[in-house]
C-alpha positions, 0 to 999 in steps of 0.5 A: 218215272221216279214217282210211279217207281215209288209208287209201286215199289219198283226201281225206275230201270224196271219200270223202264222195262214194263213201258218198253213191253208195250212195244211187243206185238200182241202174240208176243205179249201174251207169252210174256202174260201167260208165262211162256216167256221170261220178261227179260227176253221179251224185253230185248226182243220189243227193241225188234221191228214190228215184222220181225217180231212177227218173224219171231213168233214164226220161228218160236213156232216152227221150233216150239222154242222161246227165248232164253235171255242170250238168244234174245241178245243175239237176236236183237243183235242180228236186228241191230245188223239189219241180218235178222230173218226168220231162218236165223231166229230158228237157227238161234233158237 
């Protein structure tokens, strides 16, 4: 990790971060390449399961909204709790 940080210029944490966006599902990702979403929402939202990021991509849909960092948290939170549904991520967002 330290080498490629060198490498590149940037600090080991975000490299850590990259690395972890190869956790998002595909849909999820290209909002983070196409500038939808911000990198650090997407982030929080790649420790979600694969269903409920699929979930996400629903609610992001029904409410034409993405993520600002707080909700994310609070999303993560509520997969943390095992209480995260797709009502819920809409309410959020």
């Amino acid at each position: 990790m330290e080498v490629i940080s060198e490498e590149c210029g940037d600090s080991p944490k975000q490299v850590q971060r990259y690395l972890k966006l190869t956790k998002l599902i595909p849909e999820l990702l290209e909002k983070v390449d196409d500038g939808t979403m911000g990198f650090t929402p997407a982030v929080q939202l790649s420790y979600l399961k694969k269903k409920e990021q699929q979930e996400i991509i629903d609610a992001m849909e029904a409410t034409q909204c993405t993520p600002s960092l707080s909700q994310a948290i609070r999303i993560k939170k509520l997969s943390e709790a095992g209480k995260l549904t797709e009502s819920e991520a809409e309410g959020i967002l």
